[in-house]
N, C-alpha and C positions, 0 to 999 in steps of 0.2 A: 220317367221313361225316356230313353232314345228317341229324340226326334232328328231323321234327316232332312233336307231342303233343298233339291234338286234344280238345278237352273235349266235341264231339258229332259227328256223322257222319250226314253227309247227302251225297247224291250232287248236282250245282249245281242250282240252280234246281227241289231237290225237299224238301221239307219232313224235319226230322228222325229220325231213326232210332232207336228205342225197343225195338224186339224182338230179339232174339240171333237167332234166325234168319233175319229178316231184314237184319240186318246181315250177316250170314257171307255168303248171297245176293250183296246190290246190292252190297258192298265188298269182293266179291271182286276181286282184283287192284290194289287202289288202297290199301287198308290191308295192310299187313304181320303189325301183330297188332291183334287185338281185345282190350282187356280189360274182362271182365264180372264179373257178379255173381250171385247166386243167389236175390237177390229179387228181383223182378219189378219194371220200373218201369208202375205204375198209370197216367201219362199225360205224354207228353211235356212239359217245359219247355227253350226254348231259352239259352242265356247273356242276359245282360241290359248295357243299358249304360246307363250314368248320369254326370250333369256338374252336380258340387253346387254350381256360382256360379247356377244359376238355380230361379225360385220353387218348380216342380216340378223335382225331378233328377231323376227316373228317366225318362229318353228311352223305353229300353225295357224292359218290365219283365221280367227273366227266373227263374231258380233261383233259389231263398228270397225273391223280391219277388213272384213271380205266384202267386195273383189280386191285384189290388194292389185296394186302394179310394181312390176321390176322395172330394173335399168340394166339392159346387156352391153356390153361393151362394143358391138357392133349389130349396125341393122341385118336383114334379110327377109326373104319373104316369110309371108303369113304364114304361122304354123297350126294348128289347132294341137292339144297334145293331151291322150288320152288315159297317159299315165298305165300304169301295172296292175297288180290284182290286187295288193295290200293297201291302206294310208291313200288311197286313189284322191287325186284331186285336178281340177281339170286348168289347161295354160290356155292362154291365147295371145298370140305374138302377133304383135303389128310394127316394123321399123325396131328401133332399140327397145320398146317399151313389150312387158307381158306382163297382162293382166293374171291374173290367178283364184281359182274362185276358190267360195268356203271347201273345206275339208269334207268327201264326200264319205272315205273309209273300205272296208276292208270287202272284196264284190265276192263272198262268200252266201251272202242273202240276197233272193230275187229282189226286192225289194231296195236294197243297195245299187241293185243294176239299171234295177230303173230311175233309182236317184244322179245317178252318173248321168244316164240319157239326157235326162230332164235339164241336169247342170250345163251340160254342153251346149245344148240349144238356150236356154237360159242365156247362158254368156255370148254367144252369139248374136241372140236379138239385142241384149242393153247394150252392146258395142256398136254393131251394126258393121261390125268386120265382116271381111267373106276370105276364107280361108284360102292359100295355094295349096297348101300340103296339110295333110291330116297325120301326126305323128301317134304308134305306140309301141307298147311291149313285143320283141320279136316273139313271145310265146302264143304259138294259137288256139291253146287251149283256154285263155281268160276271156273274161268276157269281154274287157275293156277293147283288145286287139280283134274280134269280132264286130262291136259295134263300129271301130272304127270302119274296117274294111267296108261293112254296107254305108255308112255314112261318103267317106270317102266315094261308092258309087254313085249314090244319089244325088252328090253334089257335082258330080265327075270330075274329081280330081286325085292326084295320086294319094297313095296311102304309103309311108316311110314306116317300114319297123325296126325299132332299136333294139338292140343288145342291150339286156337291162344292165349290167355292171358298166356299159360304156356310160349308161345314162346316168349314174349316181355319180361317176366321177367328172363328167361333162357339167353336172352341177353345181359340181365342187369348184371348178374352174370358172362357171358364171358366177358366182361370190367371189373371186379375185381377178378383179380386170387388169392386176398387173401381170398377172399369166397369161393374157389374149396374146395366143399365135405362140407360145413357148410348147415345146415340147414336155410333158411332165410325165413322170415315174407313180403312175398311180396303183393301188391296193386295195381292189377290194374284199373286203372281208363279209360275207352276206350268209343267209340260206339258202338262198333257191335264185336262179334265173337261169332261163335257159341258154345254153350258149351258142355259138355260131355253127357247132360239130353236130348240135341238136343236143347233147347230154344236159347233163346238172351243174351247173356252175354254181361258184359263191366263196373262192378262198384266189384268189388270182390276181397274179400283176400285168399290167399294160403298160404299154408304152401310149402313151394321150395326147391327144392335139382335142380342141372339142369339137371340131367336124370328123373325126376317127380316131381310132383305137387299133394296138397289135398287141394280143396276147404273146407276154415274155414267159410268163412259167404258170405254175399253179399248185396246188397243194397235192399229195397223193393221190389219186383217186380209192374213194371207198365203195363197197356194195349198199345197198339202201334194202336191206329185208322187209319186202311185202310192200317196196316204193314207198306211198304217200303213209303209209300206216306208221313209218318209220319216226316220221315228225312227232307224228302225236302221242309216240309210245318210247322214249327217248332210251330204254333196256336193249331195246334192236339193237339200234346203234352203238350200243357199248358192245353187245354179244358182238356184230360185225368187227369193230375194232379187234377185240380180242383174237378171233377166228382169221384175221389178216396177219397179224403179230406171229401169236401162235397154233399155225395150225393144226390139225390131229388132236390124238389123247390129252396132249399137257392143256390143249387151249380148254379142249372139252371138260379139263378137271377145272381149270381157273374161271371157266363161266360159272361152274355148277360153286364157287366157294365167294366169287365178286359180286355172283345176280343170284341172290337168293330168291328173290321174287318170280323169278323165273321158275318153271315145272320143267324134270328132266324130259316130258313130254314137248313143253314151249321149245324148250332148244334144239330138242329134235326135226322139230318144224322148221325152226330157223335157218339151221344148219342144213335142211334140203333147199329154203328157198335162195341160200347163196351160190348154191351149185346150179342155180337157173337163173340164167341173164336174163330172161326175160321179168321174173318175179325179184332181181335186185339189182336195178339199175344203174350204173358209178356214179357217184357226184365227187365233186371236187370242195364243197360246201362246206366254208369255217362251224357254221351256224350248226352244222352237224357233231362236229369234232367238241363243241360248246354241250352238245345233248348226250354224247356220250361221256362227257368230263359230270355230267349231274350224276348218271347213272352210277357211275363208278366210285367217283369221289364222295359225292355227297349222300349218295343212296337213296337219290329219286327215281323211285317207283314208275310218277304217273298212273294215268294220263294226264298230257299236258291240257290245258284246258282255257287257258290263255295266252 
């Protein structure tokens, strides 16, 4: 028979599992045995992964690599940084040096958010830093840019939110210290971040310094039929593509022959919620133009689920 051997236990889409009781709990019926130990583990860390042909390896840093510390090419004040909604992982900057704690994950599960919480002050107490500025996601719809703001009050100090595209390639520039203070031609290619204008970003070029960014161009903008439903049902976004291409009758025959999966019902639906801006929002999103290349090309269905 199939045996697998798990190095942590988490139920999907929930952050890991640390306590014996609560493991017996939430993995009842899904693990067979549990094997534990007798000393307590003091604070989760997740497996880590790493790829040593590049300048930093540790993609993510997990057991015997977290906290990890960076080297910035130049000092400045204390950041705390509370990262975005996906891959969340928490910084703390003190001088050229940031610490970086384990991998906390995707704040989709209450449960994840409060592993976030816990992480922050976590790294806070074993540093014994006290922050100037508290950095996150400019979107205020995550939670991460939430806890910051009340954090940030409580400590009374400002709260900085970034443009999450400025932040991926601001990153990128912290891994080459030979680019401190050049100007660079950066591309990000993403799903989702929200942009300065408030829309959907995630296909766009800046012009980069890593204390700021100036959007040079950006990809078409598309409609998002039914917003976030769009993500997880990646048939939308091809009907929208087509429906931008060709609109009227001819698009209306090319959906009904490209998305078979589709009900000439389903597309009737679609096709009113692109006529209201309010139910299909524009994004600029590579990561979209990638969901409607399945739908079409490959003839995925969905839902995504991963």
């Amino acid at each position: 028979p199939l045996v697998l051997v798990c190095t942590s236990a988490n139920r999907s889409g929930a952050p890991l599992i640390h306590d014996p009781v609560q493991a017996r709990s939430e993995l009842h019926g899904i693990a067979d045995l549990l094997v534990m130990h007798d000393r307590p583990i003091l604070f989760p860390c997740d497996d880590g992964v790493v790829k040593p042909t590049v300048p930093i390896p540790v993609i993510r840093p997990g057991r015997g690599m977290a906290p990890m510390t960076l080297t910035l090419p130049t000092g400045g004040p204390s950041v705390l940084a509370l990262g975005g909604h996906l891959k969340t992982t928490v910084a703390l900057s003190a001088g050229t040096q940031v610490v970086v704690s384990p991998f906390v994950g995707d704040l989709d599960h209450p449960d994840t958010c409060a592993r976030l919480e816990a992480t922050a002050h976590h790294l806070l107490e074993i540093t014994g830093i006290r922050p100037a500025v508290i950095a996150c996601d400019l979107s205020p719809d995550t939670f991460s840019h939430r806890l910051a703001k009340r954090m940030a009050r409580e400590m009374n100090i400002p709260c900085l939110t970034i443009q999450h595209h400025h932040a991926h390639l601001a990153a990128v520039l912290a891994e080459w210290p030979e680019l401190h203070g050049e100007r660079v031609l950066g591309v990000a290619l993403d799903g989702h971040g929200e942009g300065d204008d408030g829309s959907s970003w995630g296909g766009e070029i800046f012009l980069t310094r890593a204390a700021g960014s100036r959007r040079l161009g950006h990809l078409r903008p598309l409609p998002l039929p039914g917003g976030e439903a769009a993500i997880r049902e990646p048939e939308r976004m091809a009907f929208s593509v087509i429906h931008a291409e060709w609109p009227g009758p001819d698009g209306a025959a090319l959906a009904a022959e490209l998305l078979p999966g589709l009900s000439a019902a389903a597309r009737r639906v679609l096709a009113g919620l692109l006529e209201a801006p309010f139910n299909a929002p524009w994004t600029t999103s590579a990561g979209r133009l990638f969901d409607a290349a399945a739908a079409l090309v490959l003839g995925f269905r969905g839902p995504v689920s991963y």
